[in-house]
Every structure is written in structure tokens, then in C-alpha cells.
C-alpha positions as CSV (number, residue, x, y, z in Angstrom):
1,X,17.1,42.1,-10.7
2,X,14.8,41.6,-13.9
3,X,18.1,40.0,-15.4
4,X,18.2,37.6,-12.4
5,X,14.6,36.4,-12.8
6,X,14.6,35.7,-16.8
7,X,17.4,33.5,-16.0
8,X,16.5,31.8,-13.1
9,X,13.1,30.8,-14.5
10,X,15.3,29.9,-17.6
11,X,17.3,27.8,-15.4
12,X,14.4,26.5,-14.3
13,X,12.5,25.6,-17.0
14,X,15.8,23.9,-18.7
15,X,16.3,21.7,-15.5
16,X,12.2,20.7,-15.8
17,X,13.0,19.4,-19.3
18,X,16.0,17.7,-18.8
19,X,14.2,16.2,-15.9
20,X,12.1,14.7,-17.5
21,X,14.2,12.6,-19.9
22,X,13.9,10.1,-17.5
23,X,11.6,7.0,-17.1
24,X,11.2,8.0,-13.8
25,X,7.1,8.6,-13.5
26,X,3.4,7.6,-14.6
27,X,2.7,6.0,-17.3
28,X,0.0,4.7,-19.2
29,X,0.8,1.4,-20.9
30,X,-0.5,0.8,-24.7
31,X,-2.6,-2.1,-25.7
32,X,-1.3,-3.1,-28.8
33,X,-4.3,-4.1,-30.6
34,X,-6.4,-1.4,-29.7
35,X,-3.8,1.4,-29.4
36,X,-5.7,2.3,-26.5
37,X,-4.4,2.7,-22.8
38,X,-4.3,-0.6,-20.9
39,X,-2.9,0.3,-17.6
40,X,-0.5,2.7,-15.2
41,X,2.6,1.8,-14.2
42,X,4.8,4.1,-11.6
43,X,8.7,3.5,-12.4
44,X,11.0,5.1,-9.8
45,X,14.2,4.2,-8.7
46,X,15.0,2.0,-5.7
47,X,17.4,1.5,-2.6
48,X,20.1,0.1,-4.9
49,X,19.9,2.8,-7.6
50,X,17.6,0.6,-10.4
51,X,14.5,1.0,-12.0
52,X,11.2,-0.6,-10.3
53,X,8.0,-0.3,-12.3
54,X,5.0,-1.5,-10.3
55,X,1.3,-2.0,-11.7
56,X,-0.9,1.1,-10.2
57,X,-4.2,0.3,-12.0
58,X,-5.8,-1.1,-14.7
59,X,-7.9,1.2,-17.2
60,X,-9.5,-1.7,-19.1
61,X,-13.0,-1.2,-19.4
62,X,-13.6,-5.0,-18.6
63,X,-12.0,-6.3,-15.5
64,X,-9.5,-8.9,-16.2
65,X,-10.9,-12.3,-16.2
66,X,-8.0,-13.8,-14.3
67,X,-6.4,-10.4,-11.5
68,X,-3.0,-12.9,-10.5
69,X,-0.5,-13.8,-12.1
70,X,-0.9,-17.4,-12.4
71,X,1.0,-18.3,-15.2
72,X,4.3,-16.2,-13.1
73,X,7.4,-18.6,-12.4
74,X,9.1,-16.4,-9.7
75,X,8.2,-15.1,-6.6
76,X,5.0,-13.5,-8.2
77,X,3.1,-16.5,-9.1
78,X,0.5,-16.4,-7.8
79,X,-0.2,-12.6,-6.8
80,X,-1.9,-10.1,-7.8
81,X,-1.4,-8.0,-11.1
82,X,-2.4,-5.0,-9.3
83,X,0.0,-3.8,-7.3
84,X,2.8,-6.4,-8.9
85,X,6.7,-5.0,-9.6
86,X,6.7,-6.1,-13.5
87,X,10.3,-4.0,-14.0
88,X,13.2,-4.9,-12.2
89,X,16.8,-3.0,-12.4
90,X,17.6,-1.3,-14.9
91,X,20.5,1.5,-14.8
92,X,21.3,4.6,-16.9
93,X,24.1,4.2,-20.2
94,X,26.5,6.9,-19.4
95,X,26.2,9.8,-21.9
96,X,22.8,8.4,-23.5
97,X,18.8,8.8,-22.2
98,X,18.6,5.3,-22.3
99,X,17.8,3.0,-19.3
100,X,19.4,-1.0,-19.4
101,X,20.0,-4.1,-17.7
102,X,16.7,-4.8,-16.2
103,X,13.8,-6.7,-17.1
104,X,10.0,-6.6,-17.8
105,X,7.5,-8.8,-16.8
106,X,4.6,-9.5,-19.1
107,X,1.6,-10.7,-16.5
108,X,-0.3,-12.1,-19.3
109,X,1.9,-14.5,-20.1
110,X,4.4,-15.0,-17.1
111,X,7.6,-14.1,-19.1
112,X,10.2,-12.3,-18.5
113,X,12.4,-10.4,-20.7
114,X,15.2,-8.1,-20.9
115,X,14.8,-4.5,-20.9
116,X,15.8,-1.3,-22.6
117,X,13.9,2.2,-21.9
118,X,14.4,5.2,-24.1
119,X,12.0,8.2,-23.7
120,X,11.3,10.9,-26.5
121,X,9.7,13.3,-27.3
122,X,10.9,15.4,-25.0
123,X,10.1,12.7,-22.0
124,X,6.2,12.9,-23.1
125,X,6.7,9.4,-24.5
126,X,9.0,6.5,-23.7
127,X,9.8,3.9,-26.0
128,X,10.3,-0.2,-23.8
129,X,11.9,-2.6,-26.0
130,X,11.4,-5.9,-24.3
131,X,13.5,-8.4,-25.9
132,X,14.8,-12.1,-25.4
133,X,18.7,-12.6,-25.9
134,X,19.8,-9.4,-28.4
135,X,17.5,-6.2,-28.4
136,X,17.1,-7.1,-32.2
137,X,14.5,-10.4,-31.3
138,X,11.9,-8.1,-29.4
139,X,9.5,-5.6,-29.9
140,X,8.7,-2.2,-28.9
141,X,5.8,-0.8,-27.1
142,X,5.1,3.3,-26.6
143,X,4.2,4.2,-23.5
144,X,2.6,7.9,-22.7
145,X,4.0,9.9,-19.3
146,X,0.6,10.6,-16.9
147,X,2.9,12.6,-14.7
């Protein structure tokens, strides 16, 4: 019986960490200047099996000066930051903790560009690559897992 226990909370504990290899989740966003967190965004996977990120909350310490997303030229223009789906599709590489095919949308500026999510660190962190044409003319942000 003791045998049976150890290994089921093994078991477990293994499926918990390979759970979390996923960008599936909370998280808080980085500010890039500051290095300080910006925002939360809640990623989980849609209807037709792709990522959707959507805004949950800002943690600036000053409210935004403009909350919608006036400089948006899609279906968001217009709306509210708050509350706004920034990722869009997205779908696992077979074999590899890395997320592809969707894309990011930068509220501060209206763009959108491609997307490639990889977490580390054992899921505690993921690295976003946002990137226009190859993933080589982009740049990376760090985001932190809330839950």
C-alpha cells in the first residue's frame, strides 16, 4: 500500500510539472522599461484548439491615459484594453514546448504581430517572441505565471 502511495503522488507530482509547460494560465506581462509588471493576461485554449490571451487587468499604478484601443485596425478599434483578446491562435510544435502560428496584439500601438511562445523554467516563466515576417526581426518579452 505504502508502495502504491509514493508512486501515485510521484505520478502526480510529475503530471503537475509537465502540466505546466504550457502557456495555458495567468500571467503577469513585463514593462520593458521598468522591469516591473504591467498587466495580466489569461491564455487558455479555445473551441477550435488555439491559444486566446485576453487582457484581465492592468497593475499600472497610473491608469492609462487612453483605456481603448484607438489606434486598433481590426475589429478591436475602438474597445476597450481591458477585457480585449490581444493573442489569437496559436497551436503546439509537435515534440517541442513551443506554441506557433498565432499572433499578438500590442494595444499601445495597434499592431499586430506574429507569435511564438516558449515557457521555461519549469513553466514559472514564458518567453513571447513577437516578430514581423521571420522570428529573427522581433523581440522577446518574459512573462511570469500568476497561476
Amino acid at each position: 500500500m505504502t508502495k502504491f502511495t509514493l508512486m501515485s503522488a510521484l505520478a502526480l507530482l510529475c503530471g503537475h510539472a509537465a502540466a505546466q509547460m504550457t502557456p495555458i494560465g495567468t500571467w503577469h506581462t513585463i514593462d520593458d522599461e521598468t522591469k516591473k509588471p504591467k498587466g495580466e493576461v489569461r491564455i487558455s485554449l479555445n473551441a477550435a484548439g488555439t491559444l486566446s490571451g485576453v487582457v484581465e487587468k492592468s497593475l499600472l499604478p497610473m491608469p492609462d491615459e487612453d483605456p481603448l484601443c484607438n489606434l486598433c485596425t481590426d475589429d478591436r478599434k475602438g474597445k476597450p484594453k481591458i477585457g480585449m483578446e490581444i493573442i489569437r491562435g496559436g497551436k503546439k510544435v509537435d515534440g517541442k514546448d513551443v506554441w506557433e502560428d498565432g499572433k499578438i496584439l500590442d494595444p499601445s500601438n495597434g499592431k499586430n504581430y506574429s507569435l511564438r511562445l516558449t515557457p521555461v523554467d519549469g513553466g514559472k516563466k514564458m518567453e513571447l517572441r513577437g516578430y514581423i515576417g521571420a522570428p529573427i526581426l522581433g523581440r522577446t518579452q518574459t512573462w511570469i505565471r500568476v497561476n
